[in-house]
N, C-alpha and C positions, 0 to 999 in steps of 0.2 A: 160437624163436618160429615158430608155423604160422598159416597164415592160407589158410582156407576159404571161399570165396562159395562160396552159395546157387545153385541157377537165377536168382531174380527180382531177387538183389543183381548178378550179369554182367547179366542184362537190361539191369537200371538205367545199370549201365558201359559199355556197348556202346552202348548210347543217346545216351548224352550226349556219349562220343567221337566216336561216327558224326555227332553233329547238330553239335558243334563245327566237325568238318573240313569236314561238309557248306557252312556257314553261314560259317564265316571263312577259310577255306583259297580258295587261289588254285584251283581245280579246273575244269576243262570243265565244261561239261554232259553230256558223257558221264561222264567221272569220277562225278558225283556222282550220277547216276543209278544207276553201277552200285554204290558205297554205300548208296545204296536198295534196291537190288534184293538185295544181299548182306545188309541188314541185317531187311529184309522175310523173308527164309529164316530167320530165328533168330529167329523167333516166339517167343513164351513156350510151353512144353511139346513144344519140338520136340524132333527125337535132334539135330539139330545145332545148336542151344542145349545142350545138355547135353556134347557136347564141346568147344565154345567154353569151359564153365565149365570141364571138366579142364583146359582147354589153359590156360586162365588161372590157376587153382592153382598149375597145376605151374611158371608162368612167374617166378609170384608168388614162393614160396617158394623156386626156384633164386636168385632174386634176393638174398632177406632172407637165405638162406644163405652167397651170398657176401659179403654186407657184416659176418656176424658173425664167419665163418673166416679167419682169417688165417692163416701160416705166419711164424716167428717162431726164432731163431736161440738157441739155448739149451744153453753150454757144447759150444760146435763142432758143435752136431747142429741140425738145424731139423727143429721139429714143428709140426702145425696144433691151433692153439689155437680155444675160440670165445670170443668175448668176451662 
């Protein structure tokens, strides 16, 4: 399984993470400023919105890769399977 966002689909996730932790997270006011100020940089059509989105991809799909890979014990040899 692969899974690709968009630019405006990370937008949208970055948003709502950042407004979560902003909003219910124990945070300074520094803290939370500076989640503004990092979340203000990654504007819709920036270059650092667009490797926010690779960075999220590739974080994505390491992840769904390891939960389908297993390694598995098959007549005294272990090989990685996917499920």
């Amino acid at each position: 399984m692969i899974v690709l966002l968009d630019e405006p689909e990370a937008w949208s996730l970055m948003m709502l993470i950042s407004a979560v932790a902003v909003d219910n997270a124990d945070l300074s006011d520094e803290g939370k400023e500076a989640i503004r100020r990092w979340r203000s940089e990654r504007g819709e059509g920036s270059p650092l919105l667009a490797d926010l989105t690779e960075e999220l991809n590739r974080a994505l799909n390491a992840y769904i890769d390891a939960q389908f890979t297993r390694r598995v014990k098959n007549k005294g040899w272990y090989e990685t399977v996917r499920r």
